[in-house]
VEXMAR-169853 format. One record per atom (N, C-alpha, C, CB): atom name; x, y, z. Coordinates in nm, 2 decimals, always signed. Atoms other than C-alpha are relative to their C-alpha. Last residue first. Glycine has a CB too. Layout:
BEGIN
CA/X/Y/Z
...
% end
This chain:
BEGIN
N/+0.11/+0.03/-0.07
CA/+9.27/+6.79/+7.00
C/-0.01/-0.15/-0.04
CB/-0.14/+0.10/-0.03
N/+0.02/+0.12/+0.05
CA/+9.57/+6.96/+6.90
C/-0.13/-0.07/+0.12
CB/+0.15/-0.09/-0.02
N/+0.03/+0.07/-0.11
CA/+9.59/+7.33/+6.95
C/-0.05/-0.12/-0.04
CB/-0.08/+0.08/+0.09
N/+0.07/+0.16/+0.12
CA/+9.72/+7.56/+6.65
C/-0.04/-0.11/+0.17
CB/+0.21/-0.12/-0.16
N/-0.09/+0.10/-0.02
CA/+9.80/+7.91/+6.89
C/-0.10/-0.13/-0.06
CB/+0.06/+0.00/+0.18
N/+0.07/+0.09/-0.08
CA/+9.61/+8.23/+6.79
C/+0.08/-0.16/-0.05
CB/-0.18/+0.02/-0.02
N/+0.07/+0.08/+0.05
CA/+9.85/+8.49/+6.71
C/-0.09/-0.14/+0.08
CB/+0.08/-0.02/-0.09
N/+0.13/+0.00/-0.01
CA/+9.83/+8.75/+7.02
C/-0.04/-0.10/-0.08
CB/-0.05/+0.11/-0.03
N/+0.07/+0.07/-0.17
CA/+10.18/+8.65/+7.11
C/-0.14/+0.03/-0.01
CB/+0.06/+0.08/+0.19
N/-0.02/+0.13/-0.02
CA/+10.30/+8.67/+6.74
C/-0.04/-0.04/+0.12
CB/+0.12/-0.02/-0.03
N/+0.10/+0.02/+0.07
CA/+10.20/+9.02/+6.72
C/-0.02/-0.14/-0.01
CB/+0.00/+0.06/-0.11
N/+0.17/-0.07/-0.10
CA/+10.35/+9.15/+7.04
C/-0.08/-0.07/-0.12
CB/-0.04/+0.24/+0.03
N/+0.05/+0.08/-0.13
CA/+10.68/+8.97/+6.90
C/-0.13/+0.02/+0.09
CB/+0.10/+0.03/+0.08
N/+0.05/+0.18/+0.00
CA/+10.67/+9.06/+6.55
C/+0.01/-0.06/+0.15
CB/+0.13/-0.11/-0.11
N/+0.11/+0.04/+0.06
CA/+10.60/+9.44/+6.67
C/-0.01/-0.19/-0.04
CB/+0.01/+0.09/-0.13
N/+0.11/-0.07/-0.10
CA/+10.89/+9.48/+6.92
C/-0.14/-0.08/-0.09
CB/+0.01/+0.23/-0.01
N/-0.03/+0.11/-0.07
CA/+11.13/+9.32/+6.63
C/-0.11/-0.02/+0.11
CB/+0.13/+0.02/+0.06
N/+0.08/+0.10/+0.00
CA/+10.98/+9.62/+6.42
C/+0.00/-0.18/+0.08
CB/+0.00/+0.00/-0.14
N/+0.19/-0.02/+0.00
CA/+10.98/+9.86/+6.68
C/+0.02/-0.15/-0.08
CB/-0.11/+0.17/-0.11
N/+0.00/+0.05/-0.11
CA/+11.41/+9.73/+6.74
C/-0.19/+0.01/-0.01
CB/+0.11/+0.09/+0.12
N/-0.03/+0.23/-0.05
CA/+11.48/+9.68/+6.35
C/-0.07/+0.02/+0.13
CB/+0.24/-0.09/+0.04
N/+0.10/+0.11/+0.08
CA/+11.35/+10.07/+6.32
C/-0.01/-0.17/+0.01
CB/+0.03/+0.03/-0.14
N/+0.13/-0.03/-0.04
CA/+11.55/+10.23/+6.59
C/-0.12/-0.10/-0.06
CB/-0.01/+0.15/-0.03
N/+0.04/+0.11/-0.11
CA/+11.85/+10.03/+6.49
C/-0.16/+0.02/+0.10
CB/+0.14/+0.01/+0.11
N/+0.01/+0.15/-0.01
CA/+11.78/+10.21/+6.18
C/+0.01/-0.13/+0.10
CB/+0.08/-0.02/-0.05
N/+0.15/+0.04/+0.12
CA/+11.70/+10.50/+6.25
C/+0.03/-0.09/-0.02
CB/-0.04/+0.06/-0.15
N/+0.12/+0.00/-0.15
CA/+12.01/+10.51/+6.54
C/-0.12/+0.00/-0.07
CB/-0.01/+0.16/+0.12
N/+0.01/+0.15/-0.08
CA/+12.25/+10.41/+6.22
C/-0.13/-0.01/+0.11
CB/+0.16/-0.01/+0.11
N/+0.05/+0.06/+0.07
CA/+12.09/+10.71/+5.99
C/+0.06/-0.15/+0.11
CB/+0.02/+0.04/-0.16
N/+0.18/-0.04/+0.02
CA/+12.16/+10.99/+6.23
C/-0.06/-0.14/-0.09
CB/-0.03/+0.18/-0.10
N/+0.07/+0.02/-0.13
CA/+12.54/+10.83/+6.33
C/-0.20/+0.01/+0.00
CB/+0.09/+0.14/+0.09
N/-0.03/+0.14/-0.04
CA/+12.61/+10.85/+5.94
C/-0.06/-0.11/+0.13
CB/+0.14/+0.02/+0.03
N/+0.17/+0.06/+0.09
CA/+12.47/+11.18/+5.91
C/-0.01/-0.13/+0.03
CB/-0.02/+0.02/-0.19
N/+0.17/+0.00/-0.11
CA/+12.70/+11.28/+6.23
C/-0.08/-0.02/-0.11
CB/-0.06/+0.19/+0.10
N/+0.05/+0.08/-0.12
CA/+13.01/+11.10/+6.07
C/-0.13/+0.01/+0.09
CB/+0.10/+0.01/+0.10
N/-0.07/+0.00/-0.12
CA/+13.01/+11.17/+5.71
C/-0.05/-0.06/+0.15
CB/+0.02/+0.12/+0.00
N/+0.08/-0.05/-0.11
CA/+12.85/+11.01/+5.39
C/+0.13/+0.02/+0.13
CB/-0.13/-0.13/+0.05
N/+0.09/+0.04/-0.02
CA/+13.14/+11.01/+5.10
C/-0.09/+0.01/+0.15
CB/+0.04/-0.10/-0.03
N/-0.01/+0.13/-0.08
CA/+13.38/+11.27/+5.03
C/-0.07/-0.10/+0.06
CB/+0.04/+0.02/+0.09
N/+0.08/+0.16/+0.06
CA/+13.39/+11.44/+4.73
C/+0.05/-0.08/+0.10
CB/+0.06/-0.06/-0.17
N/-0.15/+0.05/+0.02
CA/+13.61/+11.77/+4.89
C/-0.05/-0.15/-0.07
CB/+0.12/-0.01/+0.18
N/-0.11/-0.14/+0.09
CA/+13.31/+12.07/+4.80
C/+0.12/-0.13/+0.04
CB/+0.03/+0.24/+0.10
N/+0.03/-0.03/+0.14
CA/+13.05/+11.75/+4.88
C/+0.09/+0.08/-0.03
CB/-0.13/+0.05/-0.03
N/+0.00/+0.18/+0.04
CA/+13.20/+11.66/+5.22
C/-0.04/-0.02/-0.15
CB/-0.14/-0.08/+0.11
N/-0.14/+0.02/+0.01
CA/+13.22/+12.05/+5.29
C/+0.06/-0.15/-0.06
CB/+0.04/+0.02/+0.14
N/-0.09/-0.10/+0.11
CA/+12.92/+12.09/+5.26
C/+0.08/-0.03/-0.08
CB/+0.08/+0.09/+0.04
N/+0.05/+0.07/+0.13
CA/+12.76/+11.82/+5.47
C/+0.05/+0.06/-0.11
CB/-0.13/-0.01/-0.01
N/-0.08/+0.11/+0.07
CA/+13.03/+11.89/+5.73
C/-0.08/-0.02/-0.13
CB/+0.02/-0.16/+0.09
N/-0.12/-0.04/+0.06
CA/+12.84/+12.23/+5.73
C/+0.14/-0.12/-0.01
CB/+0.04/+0.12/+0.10
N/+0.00/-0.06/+0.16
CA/+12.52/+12.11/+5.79
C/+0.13/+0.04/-0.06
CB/-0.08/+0.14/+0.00
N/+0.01/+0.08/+0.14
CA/+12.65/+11.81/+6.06
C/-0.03/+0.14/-0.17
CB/-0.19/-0.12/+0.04
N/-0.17/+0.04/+0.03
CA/+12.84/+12.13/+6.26
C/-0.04/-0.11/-0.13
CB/+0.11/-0.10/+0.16
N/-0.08/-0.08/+0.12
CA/+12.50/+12.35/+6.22
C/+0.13/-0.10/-0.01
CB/+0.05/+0.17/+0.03
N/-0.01/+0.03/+0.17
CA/+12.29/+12.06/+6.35
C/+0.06/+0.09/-0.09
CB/-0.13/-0.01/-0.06
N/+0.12/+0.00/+0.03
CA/+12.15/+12.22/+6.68
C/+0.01/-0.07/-0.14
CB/-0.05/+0.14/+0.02
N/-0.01/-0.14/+0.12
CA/+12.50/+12.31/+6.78
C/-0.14/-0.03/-0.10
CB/+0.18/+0.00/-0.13
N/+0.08/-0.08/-0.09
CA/+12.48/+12.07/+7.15
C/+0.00/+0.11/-0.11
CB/+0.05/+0.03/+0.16
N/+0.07/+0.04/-0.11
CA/+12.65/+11.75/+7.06
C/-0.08/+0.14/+0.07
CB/+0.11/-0.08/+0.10
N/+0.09/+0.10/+0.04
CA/+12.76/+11.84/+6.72
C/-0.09/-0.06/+0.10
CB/+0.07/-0.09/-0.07
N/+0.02/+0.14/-0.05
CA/+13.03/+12.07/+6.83
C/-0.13/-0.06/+0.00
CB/+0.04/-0.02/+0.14
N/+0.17/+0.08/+0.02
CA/+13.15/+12.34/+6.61
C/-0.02/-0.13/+0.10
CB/-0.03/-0.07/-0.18
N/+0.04/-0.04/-0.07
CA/+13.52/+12.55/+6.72
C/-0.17/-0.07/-0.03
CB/+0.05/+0.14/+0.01
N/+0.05/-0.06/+0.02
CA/+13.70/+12.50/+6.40
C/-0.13/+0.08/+0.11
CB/+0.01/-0.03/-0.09
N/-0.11/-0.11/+0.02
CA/+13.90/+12.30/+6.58
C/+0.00/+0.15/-0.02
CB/+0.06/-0.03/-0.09
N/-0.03/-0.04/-0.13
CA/+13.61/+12.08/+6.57
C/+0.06/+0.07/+0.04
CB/+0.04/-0.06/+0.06
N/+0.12/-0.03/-0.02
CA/+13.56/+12.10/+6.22
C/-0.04/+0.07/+0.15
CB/-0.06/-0.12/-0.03
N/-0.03/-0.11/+0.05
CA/+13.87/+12.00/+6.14
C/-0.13/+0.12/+0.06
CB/+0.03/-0.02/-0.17
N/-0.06/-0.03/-0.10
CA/+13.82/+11.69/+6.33
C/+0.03/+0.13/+0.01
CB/+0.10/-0.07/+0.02
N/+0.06/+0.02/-0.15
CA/+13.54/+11.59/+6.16
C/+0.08/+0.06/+0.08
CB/-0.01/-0.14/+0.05
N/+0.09/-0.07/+0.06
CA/+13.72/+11.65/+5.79
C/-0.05/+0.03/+0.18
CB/-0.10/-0.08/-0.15
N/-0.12/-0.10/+0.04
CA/+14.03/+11.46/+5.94
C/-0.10/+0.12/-0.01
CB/+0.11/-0.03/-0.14
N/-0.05/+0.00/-0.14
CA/+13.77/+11.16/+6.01
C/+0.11/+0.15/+0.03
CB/+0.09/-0.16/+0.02
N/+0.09/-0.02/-0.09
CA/+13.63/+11.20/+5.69
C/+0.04/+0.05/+0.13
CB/-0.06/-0.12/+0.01
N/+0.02/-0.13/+0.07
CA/+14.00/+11.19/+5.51
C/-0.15/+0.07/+0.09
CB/-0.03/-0.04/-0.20
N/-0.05/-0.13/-0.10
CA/+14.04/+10.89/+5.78
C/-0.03/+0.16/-0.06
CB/+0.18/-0.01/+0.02
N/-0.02/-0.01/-0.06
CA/+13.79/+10.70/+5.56
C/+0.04/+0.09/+0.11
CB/+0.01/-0.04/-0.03
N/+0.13/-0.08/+0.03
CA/+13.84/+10.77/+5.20
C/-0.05/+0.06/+0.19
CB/-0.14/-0.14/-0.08
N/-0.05/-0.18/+0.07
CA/+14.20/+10.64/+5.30
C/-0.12/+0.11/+0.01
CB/+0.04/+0.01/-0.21
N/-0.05/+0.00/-0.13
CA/+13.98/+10.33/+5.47
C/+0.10/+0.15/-0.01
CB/+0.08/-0.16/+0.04
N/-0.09/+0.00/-0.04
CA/+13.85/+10.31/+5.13
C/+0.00/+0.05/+0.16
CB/+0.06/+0.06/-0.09
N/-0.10/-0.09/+0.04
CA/+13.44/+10.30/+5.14
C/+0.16/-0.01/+0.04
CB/-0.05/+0.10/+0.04
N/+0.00/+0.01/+0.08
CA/+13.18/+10.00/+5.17
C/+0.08/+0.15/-0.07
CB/-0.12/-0.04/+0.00
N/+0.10/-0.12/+0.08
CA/+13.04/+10.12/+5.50
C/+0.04/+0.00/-0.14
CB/+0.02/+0.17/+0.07
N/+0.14/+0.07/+0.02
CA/+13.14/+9.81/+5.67
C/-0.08/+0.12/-0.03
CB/-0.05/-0.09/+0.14
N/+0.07/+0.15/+0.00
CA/+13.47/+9.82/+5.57
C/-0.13/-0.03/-0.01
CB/+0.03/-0.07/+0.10
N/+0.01/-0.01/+0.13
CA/+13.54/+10.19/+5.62
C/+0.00/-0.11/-0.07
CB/+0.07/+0.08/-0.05
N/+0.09/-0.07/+0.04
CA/+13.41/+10.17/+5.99
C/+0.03/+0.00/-0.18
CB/+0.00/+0.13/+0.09
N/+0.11/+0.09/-0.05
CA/+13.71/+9.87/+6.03
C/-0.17/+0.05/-0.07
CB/+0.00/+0.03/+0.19
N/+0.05/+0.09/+0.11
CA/+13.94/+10.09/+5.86
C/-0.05/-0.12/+0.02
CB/+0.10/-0.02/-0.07
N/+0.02/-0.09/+0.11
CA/+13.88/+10.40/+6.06
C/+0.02/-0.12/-0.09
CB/+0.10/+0.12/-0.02
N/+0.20/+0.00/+0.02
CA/+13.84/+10.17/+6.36
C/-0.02/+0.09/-0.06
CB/-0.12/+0.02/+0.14
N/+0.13/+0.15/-0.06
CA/+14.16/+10.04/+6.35
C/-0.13/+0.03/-0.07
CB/-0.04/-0.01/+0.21
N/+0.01/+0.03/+0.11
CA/+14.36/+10.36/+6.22
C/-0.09/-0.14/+0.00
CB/+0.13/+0.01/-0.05
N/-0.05/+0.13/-0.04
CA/+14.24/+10.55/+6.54
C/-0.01/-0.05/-0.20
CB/-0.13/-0.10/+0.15
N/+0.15/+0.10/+0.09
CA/+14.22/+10.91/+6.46
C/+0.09/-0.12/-0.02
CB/-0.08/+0.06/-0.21
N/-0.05/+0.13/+0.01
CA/+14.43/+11.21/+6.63
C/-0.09/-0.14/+0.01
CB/+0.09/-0.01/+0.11
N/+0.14/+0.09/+0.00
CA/+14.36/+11.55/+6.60
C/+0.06/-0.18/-0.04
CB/-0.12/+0.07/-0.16
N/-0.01/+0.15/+0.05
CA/+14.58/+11.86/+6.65
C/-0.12/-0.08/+0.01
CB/+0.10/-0.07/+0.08
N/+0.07/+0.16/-0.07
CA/+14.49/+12.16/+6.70
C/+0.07/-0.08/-0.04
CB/-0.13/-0.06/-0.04
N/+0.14/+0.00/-0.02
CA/+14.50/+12.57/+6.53
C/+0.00/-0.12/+0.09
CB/-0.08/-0.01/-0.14
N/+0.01/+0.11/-0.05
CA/+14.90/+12.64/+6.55
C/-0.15/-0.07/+0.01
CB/+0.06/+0.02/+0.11
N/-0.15/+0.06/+0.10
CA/+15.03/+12.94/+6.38
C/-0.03/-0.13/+0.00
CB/+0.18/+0.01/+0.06
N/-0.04/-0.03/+0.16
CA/+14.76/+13.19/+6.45
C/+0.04/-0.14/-0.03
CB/+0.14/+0.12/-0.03
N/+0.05/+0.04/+0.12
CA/+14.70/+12.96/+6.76
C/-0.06/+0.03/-0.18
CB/-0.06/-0.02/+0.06
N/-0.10/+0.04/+0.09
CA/+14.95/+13.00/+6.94
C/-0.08/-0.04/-0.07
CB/+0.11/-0.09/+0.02
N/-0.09/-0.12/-0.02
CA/+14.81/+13.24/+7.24
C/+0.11/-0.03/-0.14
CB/+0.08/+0.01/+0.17
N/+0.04/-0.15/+0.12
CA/+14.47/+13.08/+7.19
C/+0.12/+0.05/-0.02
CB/-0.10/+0.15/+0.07
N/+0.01/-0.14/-0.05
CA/+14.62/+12.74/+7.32
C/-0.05/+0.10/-0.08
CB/+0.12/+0.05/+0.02
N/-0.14/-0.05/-0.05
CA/+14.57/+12.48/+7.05
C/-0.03/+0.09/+0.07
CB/+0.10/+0.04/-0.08
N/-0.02/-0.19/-0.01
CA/+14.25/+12.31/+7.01
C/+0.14/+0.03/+0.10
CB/-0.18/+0.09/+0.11
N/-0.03/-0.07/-0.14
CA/+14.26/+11.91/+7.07
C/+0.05/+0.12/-0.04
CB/+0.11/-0.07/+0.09
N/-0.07/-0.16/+0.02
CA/+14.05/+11.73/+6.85
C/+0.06/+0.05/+0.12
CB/-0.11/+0.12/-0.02
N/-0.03/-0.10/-0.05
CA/+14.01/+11.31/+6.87
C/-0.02/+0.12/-0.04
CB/+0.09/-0.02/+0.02
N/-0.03/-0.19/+0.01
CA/+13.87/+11.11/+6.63
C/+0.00/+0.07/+0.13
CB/-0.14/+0.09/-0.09
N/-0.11/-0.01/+0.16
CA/+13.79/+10.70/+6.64
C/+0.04/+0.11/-0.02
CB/-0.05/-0.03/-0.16
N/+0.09/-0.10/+0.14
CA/+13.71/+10.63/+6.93
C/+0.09/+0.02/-0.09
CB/-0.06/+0.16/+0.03
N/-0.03/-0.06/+0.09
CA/+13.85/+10.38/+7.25
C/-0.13/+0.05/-0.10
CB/+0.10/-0.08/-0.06
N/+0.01/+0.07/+0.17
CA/+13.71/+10.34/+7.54
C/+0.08/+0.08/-0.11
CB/-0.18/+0.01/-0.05
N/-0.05/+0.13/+0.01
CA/+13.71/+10.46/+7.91
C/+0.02/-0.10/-0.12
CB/-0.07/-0.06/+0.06
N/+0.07/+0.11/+0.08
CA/+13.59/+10.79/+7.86
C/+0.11/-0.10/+0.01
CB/-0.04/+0.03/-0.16
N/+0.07/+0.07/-0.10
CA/+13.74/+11.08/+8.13
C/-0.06/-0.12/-0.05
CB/-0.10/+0.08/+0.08
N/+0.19/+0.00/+0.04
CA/+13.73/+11.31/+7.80
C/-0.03/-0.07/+0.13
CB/-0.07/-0.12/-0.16
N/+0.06/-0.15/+0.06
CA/+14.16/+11.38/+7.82
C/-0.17/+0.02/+0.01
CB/+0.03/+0.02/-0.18
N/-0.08/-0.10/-0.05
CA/+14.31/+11.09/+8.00
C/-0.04/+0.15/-0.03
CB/+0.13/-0.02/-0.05
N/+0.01/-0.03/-0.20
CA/+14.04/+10.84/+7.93
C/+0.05/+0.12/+0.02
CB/+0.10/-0.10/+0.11
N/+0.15/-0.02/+0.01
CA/+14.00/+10.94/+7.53
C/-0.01/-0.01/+0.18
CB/-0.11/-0.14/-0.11
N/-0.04/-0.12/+0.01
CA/+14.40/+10.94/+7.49
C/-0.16/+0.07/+0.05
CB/+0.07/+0.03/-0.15
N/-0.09/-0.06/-0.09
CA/+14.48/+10.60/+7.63
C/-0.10/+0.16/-0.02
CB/+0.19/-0.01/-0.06
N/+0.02/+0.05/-0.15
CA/+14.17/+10.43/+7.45
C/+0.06/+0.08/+0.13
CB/+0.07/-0.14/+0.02
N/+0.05/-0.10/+0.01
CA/+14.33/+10.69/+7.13
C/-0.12/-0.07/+0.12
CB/-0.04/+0.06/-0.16
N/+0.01/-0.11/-0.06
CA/+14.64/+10.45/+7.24
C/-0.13/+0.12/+0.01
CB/+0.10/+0.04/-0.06
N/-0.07/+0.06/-0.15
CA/+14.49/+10.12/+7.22
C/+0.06/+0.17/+0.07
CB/+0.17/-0.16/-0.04
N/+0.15/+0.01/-0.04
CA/+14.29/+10.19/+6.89
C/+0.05/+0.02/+0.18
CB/-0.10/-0.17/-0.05
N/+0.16/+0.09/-0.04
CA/+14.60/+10.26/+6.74
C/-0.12/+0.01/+0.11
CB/+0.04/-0.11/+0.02
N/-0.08/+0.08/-0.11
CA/+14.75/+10.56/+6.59
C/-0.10/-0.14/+0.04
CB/+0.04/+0.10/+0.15
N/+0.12/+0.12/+0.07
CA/+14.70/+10.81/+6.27
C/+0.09/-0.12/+0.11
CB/+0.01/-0.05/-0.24
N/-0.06/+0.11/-0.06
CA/+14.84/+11.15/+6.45
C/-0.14/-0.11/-0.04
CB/+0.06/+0.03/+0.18
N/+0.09/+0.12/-0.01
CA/+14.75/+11.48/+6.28
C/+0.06/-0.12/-0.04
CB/-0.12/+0.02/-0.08
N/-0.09/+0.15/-0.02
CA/+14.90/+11.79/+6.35
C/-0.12/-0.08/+0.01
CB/+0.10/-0.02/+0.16
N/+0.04/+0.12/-0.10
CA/+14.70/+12.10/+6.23
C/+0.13/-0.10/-0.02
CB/-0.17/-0.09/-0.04
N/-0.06/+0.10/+0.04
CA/+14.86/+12.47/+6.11
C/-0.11/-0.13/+0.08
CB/+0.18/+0.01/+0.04
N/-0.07/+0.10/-0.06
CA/+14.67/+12.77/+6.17
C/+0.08/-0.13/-0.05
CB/-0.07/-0.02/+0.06
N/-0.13/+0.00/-0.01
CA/+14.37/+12.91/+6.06
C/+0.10/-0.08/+0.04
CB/+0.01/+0.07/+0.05
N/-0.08/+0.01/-0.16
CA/+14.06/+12.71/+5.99
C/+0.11/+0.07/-0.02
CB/+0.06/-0.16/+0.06
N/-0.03/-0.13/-0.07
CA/+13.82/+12.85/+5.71
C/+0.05/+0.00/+0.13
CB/-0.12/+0.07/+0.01
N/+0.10/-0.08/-0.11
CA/+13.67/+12.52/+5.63
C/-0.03/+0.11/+0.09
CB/-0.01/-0.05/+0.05
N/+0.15/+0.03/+0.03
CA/+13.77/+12.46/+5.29
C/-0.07/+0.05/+0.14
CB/-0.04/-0.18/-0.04
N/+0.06/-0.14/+0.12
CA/+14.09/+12.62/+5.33
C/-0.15/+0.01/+0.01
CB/+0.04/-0.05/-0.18
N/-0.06/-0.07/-0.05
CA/+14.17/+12.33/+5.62
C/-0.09/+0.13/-0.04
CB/+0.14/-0.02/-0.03
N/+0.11/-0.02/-0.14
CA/+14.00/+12.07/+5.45
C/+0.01/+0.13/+0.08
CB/+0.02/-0.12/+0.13
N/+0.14/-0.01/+0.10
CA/+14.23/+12.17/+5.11
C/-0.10/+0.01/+0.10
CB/-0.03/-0.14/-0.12
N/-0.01/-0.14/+0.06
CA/+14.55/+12.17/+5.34
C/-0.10/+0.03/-0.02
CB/+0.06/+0.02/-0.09
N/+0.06/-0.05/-0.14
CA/+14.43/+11.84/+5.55
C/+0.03/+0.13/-0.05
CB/+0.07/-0.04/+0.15
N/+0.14/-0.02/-0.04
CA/+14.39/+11.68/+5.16
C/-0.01/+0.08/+0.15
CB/-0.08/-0.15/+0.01
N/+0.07/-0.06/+0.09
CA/+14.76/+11.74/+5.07
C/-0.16/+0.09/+0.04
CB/-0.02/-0.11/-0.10
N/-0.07/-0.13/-0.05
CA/+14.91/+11.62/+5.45
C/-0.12/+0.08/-0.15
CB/+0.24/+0.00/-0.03
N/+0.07/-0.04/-0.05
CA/+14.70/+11.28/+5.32
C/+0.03/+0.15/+0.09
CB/-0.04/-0.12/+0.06
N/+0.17/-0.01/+0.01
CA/+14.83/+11.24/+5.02
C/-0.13/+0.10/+0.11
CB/-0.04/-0.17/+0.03
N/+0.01/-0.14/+0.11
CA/+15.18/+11.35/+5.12
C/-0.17/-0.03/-0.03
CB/+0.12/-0.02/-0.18
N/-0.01/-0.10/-0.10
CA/+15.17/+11.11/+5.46
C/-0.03/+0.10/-0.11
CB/+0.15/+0.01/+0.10
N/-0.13/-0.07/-0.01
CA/+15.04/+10.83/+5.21
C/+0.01/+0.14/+0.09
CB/+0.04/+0.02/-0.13
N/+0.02/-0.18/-0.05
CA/+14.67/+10.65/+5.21
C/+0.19/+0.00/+0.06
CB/-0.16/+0.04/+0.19
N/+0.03/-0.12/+0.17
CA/+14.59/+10.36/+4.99
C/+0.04/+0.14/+0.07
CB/-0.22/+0.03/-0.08
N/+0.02/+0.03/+0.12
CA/+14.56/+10.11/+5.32
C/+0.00/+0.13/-0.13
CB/-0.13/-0.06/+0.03
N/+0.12/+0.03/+0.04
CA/+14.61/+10.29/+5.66
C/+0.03/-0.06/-0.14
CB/-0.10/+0.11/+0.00
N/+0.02/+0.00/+0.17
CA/+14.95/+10.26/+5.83
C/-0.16/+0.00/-0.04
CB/+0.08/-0.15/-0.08
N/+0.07/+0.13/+0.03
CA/+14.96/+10.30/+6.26
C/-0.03/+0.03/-0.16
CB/-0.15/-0.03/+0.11
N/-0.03/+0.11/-0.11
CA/+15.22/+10.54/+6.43
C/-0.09/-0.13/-0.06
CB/-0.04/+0.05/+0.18
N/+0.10/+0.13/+0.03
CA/+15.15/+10.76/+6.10
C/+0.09/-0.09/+0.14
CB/+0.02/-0.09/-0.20
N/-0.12/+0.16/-0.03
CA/+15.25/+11.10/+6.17
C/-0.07/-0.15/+0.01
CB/+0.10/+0.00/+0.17
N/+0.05/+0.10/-0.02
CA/+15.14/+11.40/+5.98
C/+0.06/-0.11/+0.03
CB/-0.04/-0.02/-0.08
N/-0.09/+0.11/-0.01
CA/+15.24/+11.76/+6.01
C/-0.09/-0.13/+0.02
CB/+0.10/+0.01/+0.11
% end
């Protein structure tokens, strides 16, 4: 089931019900998912109350009981804000977007967590992201932002250490 408390751009409850079937298949989840597209303000609400985090995010998972979870695998609930904020400044639909974000959550559900799986959850989004044509996902995404701010911050680092050794023009 899909409920839109907040609209995305190009993206319909059938569209996007379609694609959580196919993610689903694709990633060998049982079960059914619920997935709630809300604002930034509630998944704020939903990230304290459940993670202890004070902030909003963009993707929730919440694994169903074991005892229902033939029928029932998770829900997952993705801010439509900062799904079409992030798909703005990455130059992809905001549809394209949550489809990611749905992909991520599926994932989770499917029991992978990216903070301590050594890189199997990114290998297997990467898969999966190619078997549904979906553009860069969220942990390669994350791996190439921190290279990059990494890199701006040395070389920033560097013009400043190199600029205090140049030798200063001194009028005489």
């Amino acid at each position: 089931m899909v409920i839109f408390q907040k609209r995305v751009a190009d993206l319909t409850s059938l569209a996007l019900d379609r694609f959580l079937a196919r993610a689903r298949r694709a990633a060998g989840l049982k079960g059914f998912v619920n997935v709630l597209l809300t604002s930034s303000a509630e998944m704020k609400s939903l990230n304290r109350r459940f993670r202890g985090k004070d902030k909003p995010t963009d993707v929730l998972s919440f694994p169903a009981d074991p005892d229902v979870q033939k029928q029932l695998a998770g829900e997952i609930a993705i801010s439509a804000e900062i799904a079409t904020k992030n798909a703005r400044a990455l130059g992809h639909s905001p549809a394209e977007e949550v489809k990611i974000l749905v992909l991520h959550g599926i994932l989770h559900l499917r029991g992978y967590d990216h903070e301590c799986d050594n890189g199997q959850m990114a290998r297997r989004e990467k898969q999966l992201r190619a078997k549904l044509h979906l553009p860069l996902g969220m942990i390669q995404r994350a791996t190439i932002e921190r290279t990059t701010i990494e890199r701006a911050t040395t070389s920033v680092a560097r013009q400043k250490a190199s600029s205090s050794r140049a030798p200063r023009n001194q009028l005489q």
